[in-house]
C-alpha positions in Angstrom: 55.5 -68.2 4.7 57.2 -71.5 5.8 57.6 -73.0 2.4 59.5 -69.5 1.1 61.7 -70.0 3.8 62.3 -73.3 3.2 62.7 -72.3 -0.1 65.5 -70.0 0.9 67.0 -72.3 3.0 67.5 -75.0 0.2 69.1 -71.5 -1.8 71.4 -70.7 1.0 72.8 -74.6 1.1 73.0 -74.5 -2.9 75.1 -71.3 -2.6 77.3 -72.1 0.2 78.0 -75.5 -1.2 81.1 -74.3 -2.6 83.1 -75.5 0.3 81.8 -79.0 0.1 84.6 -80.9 2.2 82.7 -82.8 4.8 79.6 -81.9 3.6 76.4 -84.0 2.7 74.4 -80.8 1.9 76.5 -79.4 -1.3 74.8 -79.6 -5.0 77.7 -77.9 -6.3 78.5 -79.8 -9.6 82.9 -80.1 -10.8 84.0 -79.9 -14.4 87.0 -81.4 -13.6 88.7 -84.4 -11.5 90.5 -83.7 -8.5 93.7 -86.2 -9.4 95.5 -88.2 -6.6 98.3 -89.6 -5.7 97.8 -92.7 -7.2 96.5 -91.6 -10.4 99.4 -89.4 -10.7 101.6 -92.1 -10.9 99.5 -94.2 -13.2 99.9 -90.7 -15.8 103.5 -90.4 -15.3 104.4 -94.0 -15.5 106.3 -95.4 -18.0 107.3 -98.9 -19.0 105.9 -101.7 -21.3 102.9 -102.5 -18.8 101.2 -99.4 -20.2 99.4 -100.1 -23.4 100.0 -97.3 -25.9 97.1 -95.9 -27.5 95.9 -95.8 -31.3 93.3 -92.9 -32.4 91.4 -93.6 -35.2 89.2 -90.4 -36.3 86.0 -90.4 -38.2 84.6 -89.6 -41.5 86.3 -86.6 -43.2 88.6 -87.0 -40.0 91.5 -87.6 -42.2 93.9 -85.2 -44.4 94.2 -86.4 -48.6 97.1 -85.3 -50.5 97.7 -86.0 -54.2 102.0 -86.2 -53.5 102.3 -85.6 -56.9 100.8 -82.7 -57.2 102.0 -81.8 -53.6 98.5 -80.7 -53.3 96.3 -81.1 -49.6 93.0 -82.2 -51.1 91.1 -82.6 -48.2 92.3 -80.8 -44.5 93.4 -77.4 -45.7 90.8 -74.6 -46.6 92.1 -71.6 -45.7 91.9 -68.4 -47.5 93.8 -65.0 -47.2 90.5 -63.5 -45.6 90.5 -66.2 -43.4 87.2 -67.7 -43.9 86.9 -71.0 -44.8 86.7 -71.6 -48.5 86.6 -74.8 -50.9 87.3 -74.7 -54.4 85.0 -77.1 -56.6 88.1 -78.7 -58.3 89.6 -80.2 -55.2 86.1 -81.4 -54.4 85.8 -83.3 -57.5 89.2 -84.8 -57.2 87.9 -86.8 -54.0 85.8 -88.9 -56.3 86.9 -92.4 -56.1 87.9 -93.9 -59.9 84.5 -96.4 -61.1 85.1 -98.9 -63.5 83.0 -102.2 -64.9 84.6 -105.5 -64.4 86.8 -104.4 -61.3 86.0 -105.0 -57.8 86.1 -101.4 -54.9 89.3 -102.6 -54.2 90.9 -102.6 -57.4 90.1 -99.0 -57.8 92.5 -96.2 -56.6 93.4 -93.0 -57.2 96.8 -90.6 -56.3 95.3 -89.9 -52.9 97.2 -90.9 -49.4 96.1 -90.4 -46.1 97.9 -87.9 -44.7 97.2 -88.2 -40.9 94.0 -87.2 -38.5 92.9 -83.2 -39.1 94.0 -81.5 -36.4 91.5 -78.6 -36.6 89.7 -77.9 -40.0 87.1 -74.6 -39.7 84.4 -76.3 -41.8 80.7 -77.4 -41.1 79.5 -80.5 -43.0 76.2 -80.8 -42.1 76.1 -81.7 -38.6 79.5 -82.3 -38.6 81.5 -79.7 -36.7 84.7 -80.3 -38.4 85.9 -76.7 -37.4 85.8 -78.2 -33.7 89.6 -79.2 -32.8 87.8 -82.5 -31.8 90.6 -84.5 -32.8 93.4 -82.4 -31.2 91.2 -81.6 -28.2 91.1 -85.9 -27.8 95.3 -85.8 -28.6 95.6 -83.6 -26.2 93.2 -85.2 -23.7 95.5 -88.2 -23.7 98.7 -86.4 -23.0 97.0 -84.5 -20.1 96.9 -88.9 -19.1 100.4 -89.1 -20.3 100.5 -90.9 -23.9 102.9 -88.9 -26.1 102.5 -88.9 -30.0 105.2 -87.6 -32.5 104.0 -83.7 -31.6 105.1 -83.8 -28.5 109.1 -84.4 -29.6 111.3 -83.2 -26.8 108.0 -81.4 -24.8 107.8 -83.9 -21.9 110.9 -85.3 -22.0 109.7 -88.5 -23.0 111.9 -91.2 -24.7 109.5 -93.0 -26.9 105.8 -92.3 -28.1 102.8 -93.7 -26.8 99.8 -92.5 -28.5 99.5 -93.2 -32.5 97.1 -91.2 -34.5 95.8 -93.2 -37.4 94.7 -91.9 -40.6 93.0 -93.0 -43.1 91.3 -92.7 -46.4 87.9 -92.7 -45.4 86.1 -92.9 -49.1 87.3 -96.3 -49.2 85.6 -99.4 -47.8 85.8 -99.7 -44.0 87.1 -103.5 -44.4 89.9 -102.0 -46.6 90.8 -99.7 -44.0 90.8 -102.0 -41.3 93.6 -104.0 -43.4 95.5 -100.6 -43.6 94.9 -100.6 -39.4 96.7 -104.2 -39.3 100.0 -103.0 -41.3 99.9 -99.5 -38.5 99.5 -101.5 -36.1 102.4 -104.2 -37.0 104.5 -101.1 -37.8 104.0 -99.0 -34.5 104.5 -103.1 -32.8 107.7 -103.0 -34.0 109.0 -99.8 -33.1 107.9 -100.0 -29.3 109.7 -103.5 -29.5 112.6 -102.1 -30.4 112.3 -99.2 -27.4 111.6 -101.7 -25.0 114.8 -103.7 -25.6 117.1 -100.8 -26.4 115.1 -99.2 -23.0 114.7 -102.2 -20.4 116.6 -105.2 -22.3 113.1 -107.0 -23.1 112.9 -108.5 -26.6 110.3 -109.2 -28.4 107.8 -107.8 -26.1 104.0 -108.5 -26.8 103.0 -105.4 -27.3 99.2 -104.8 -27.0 97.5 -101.7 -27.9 94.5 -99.8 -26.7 91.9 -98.2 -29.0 90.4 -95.2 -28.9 88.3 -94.5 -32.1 85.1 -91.8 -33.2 82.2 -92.3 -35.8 83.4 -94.5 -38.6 86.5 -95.0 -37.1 84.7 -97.3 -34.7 83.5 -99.8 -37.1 86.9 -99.9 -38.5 88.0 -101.1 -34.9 85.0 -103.6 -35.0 85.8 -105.2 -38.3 89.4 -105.6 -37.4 89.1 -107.1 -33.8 86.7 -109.6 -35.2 88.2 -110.3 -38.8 91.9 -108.6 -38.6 93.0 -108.0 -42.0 90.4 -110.1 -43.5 88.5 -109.5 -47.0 85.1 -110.2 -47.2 84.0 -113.2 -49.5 83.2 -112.2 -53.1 80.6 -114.5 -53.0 79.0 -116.9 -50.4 79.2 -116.6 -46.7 80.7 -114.3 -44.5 83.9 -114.3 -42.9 85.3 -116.6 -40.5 85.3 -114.9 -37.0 89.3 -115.8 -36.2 89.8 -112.4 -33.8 93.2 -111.8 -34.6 92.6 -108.2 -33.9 92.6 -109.4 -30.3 96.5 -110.6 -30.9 97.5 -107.0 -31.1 94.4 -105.0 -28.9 93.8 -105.1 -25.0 90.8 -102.9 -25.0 88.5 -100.7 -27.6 86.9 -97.2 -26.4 84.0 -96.4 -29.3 82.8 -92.8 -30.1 79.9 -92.3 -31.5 80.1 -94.7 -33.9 77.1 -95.5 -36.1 76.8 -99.2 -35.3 73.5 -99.7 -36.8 74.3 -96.5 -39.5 72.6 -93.0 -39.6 69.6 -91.9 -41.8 71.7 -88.8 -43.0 74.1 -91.3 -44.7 71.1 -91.9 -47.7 70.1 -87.9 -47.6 73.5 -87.2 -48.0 73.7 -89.5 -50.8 70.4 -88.0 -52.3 70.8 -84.4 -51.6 74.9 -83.5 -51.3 76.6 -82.3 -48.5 76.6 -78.2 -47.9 79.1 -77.0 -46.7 77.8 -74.1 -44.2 80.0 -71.7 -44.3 80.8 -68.3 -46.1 82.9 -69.2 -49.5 82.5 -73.1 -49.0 80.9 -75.2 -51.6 78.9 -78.4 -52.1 79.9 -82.0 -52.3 78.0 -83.2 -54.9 76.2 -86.7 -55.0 78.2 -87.9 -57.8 81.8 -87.3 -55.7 79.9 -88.8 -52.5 78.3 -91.7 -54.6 81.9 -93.0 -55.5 83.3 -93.3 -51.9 82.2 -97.1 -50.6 81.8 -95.6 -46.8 78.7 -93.5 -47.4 77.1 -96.7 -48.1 78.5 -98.5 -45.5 77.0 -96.0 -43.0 73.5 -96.4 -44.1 70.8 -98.1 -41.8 70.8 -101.4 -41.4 67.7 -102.9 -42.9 66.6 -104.3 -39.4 65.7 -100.8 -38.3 63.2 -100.1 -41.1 64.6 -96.3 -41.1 62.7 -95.8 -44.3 59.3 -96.6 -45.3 56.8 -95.7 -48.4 54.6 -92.7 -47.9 51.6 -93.8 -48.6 51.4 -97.7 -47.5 53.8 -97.6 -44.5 55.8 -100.4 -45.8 59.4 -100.5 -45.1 61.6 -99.6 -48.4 64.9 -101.8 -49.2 67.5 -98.8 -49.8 69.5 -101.4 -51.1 68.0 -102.6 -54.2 69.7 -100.4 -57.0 67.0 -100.6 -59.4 65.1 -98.2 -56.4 68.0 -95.9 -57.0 67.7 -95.5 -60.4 63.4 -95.3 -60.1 63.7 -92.6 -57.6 66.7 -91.0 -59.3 68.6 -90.9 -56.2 72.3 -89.9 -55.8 75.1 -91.3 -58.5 72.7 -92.4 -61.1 70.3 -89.4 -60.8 69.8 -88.0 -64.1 70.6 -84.8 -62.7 74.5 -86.1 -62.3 74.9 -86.6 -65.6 76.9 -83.6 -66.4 79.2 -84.5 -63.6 79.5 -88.0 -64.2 80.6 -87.7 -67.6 83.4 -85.1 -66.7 84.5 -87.8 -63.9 84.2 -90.4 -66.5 86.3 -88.3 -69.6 87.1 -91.6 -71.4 83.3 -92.2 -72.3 81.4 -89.7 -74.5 78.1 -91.0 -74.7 75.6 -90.6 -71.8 74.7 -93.9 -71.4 78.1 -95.5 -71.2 78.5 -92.9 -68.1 74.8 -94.4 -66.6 75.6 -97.7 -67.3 79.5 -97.4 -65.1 77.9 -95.5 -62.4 75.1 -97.9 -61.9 77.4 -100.5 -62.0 79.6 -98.9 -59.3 76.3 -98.3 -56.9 75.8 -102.0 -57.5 79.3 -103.1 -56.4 78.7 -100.7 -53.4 75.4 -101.1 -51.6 76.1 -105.5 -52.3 79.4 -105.0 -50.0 77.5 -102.6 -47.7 75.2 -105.4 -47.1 78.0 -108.1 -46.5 79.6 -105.5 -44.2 76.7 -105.1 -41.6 75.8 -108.6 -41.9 79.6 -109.4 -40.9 78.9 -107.2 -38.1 76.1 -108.0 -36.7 77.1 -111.9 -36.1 75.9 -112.1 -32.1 79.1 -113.2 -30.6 81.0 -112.8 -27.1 84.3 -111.6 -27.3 87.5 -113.4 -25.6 88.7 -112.5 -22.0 91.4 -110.3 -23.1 89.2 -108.0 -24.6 87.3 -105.0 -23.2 84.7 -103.2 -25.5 83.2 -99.8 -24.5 80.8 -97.5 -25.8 80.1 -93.8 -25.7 76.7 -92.2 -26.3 75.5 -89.1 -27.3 71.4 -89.0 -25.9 70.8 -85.6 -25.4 69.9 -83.9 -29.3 67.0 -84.9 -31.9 68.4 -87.3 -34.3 66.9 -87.8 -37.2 65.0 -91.9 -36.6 62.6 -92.3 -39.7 62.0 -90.9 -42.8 59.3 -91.3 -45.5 59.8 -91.9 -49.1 57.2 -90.5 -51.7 57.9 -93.8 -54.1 56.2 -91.2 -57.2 59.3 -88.5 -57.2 62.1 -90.2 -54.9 62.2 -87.2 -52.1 62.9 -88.5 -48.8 61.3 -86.4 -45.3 62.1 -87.3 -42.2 59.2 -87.9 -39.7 60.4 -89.1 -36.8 63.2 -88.2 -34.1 64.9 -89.9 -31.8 68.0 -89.4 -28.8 71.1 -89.3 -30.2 74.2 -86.7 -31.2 72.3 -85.0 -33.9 74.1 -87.6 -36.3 73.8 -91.2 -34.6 70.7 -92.8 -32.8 71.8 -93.6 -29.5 70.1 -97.1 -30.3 72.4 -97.2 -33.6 75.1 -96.7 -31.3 74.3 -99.2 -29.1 73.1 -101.6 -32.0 69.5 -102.1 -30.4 67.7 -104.3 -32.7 64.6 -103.4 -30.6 64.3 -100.2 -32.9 63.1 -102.0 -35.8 61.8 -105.3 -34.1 59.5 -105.8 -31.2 59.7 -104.0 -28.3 60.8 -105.3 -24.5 62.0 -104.4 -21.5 66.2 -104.5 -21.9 68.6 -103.9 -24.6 68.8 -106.0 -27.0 72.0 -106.2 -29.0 74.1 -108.5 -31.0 77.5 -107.0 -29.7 78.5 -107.6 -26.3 80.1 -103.9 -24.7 81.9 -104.3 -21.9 79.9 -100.6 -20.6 78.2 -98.3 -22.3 78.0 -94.9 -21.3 76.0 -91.8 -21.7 77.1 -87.8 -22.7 74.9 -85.0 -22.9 76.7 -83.8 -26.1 76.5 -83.6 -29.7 78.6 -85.8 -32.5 81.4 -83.8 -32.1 81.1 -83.0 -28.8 81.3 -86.0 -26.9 85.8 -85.8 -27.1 85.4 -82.7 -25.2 83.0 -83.9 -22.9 84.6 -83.9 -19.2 82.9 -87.0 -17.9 84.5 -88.4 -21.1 87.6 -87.3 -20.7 87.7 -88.5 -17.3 86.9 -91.8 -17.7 88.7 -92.8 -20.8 91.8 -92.3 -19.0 90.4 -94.4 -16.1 89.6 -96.7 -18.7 92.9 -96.6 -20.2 95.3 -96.1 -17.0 93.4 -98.1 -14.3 91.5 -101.2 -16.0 92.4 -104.4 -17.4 90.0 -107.1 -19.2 88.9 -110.2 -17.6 92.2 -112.6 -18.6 94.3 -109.8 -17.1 92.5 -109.6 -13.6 92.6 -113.9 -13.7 96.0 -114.2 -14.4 96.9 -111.3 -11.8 94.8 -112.9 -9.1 96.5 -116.4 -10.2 100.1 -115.2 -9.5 98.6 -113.8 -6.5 97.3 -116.7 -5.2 100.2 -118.4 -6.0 
């Protein structure tokens, strides 16, 4: 009898906890921050000691157009019915050119970037794509007060201060991240010319804050550490010069697959469905020509993949394995495609002999990529690098290959969004090494924090959305807080 009314008691103080003012008995939990007076006037303040903000969306994040053609590849898939539909020939057409005898970056095609998707009613995989998740993060950061070119004449603001940034995300993160220098000189110069024509500054050193999802991340990575720097052909790896950290004050990560995803090799293997009524397939022959598949793989460090039968770990990036298990662009199974993406060849094994050489090319600067990344080194002063997490859904951790037929079966789960290990997130090289009792990883965040939410999910998490504009409004790195406290002191 006591412990049912205790019982109730604890009920009664659960319930009543509504008006929690004063109280150290309410469990009632908020979905939203209570903003004060000084917050208020960090959102509505506007001047050149607010870092503007660049958004940098994930994979598939970004619209394609052929302007040719005048023709949305990739962002538009609506039908009269309404339900989501996508024709095989604009599928095909995101297939990256291949040729012997010129590097990835030699090969383009008609397609531009045509900014960030706002909302695109399509399930790839795991990928929620018909969640607004970019627009729900653009719209996060005006509820904070950064404006981008949507918002024309809506808050009566004179210049913009957010900057979405899209991309062509088939091509070679590195290659992008060169594409993010030129944005970010060219959004540089327009706020220059705002804050002179605005407060009689010239020549202002204009610093920007990041705010990037999935592959959008490693983007951010490559170019804080590297700037607009190509990888070495041959030889070593790039000189660490962080010219990145010229133009960027701090970097918020989302999800991003530091240490890659197992999907990225299924995907490769299998082709990515596309869930929903009317929708079609990417096949692995249009997936095996875009560079960034490959650079989202596992690192080899993790030993994602190992043999069936002898429990060995499996190097997924030897191409002759590709060709022996008949896996994605030079799966025999391809052919048919291949040859109609490679029209100027008519014999079979011209086509296998192009494709092979282009998963070559691919999976050597994958390697060079990850290895560029994964250099242990602590960042300068004036930099601030943080990390969000998604923990709370079974990710897919390790997978078995059966080395007689090539088919891959994943055996063991981990936490994570459903896409990314939350230990790829956080690069913890513990996963594939030796176990002990703290994190081990070769990039140094700044914080890392936790959401209960999938891939997609995590932009419309509230404890996100909160505290990336705490983040953004409120903090500075460690040079900033010195030099403040200098002139201070002073």
């Amino acid at each position: 009898m006591k412990k049912h009314i205790a019982y109730l008691m604890l009920l009664a103080i659960a319930f009543t906890g509504c008006r929690s003012t004063g109280s150290y008995q309410s469990f009632k939990i908020y979905n939203k921050p209570m903003i004060g007076e000084v917050a208020q006037k960090s959102i509505e303040y506007e001047g050149v000691e607010r870092n503007p903000v660049i958004v940098i969306p994930g994979i598939f994040g970004s619209r394609l157009i052929d302007p040719a053609a005048g023709k949305v590849i990739w962002g538009e898939f609506a039908t009269r019915e309404g339900i989501v539909g996508l024709d095989k020939s604009r599928l095909e057409a995101l297939s990256l050119p291949m040729e012997q005898g010129k590097s990835l970056k030699e090969l383009k095609d008609e397609l531009v970037p045509d900014g960030p998707i706002d909302k695109l009613q399509v399930q790839v995989g795991l990928l929620q794509l018909r969640i607004a998740a970019y627009s729900d993060m653009l719209e996060s950061l005006r509820y904070g007060g950064y404006y981008d070119e949507k918002c024309t004449n809506l808050y009566n603001k004179r210049y913009y201060t957010c900057f979405p940034f899209g991309y062509d995300w088939r091509r070679d993160i590195v290659e992008n991240a060169a594409a993010l220098h030129l944005f970010i000189l060219e959004k540089r110069k327009y706020l220059q010319e705002k804050y002179e024509e605005l407060y009689g500054i010239k020549d202002y050193d204009v610093q920007f804050d990041i705010v990037a999802h999935s592959m959008g991340g490693l983007i951010a990575r490559y170019y804080l550490r590297y700037g607009d720097q190509d990888l070495p052909e041959e030889g070593g790896l790039p000189e660490i010069t962080w010219r990145g950290a010229n133009f960027i004050d701090k970097i918020i990560i989302v999800g991003t697959p530091n240490g890659g995803y197992v999907d990225a090799l299924t995907e490769h293997v299998n082709g990515l469905t596309f869930t929903q009524v009317g929708a079609d397939r990417l096949d692995p022959a249009v997936l095996g020509t875009f560079p960034s598949l490959y650079e989202m793989m596992p690192v080899s460090t993790f030993k994602c993949f190992r043999d069936k039968d002898t429990k060995e770990p499996v190097d997924i990036y030897d191409p002759s394995l590709w060709t022996k298990m008949q896996w994605g662009i030079v799966s025999t199974q391809e052919r048919g495609l291949i040859q109609k993406l490679l029209p100027m060849f008519k014999k079979e094994e011209e086509c296998d002999i192009v494709a092979f050489d282009h998963l070559t090319k691919c999976l050597k600067r994958s390697k060079r990529l990850q290895a560029a990344l994964a250099v242990p080194v602590t960042p300068p002063d004036d930099i601030a690098i943080h990390l969000w997490v998604g923990d709370a859904i079974e990710t897919s951790q390790r997978a078995e290959i059966d080395m007689s037929n090539g088919k891959i079966k994943v055996v063991e789960y981990g936490p994570g969004d459903g896409k990314v290990l939350s230990a790829s997130a956080t690069y913890d090289t513990r996963l594939g090494g030796d176990w002990e009792p703290f994190v081990r990883t070769p990039i140094d965040w700044t914080s890392i924090h936790f959401s209960f939410a999938a891939h997609m999910g995590i932009t419309k998490d509230p404890h996100f959305i909160d505290n990336i504009l705490y983040i953004l409004l409120a903090t500075q790195t460690k040079a900033a807080r010195k030099a403040n406290f200098n002139n201070e002191s002073a």
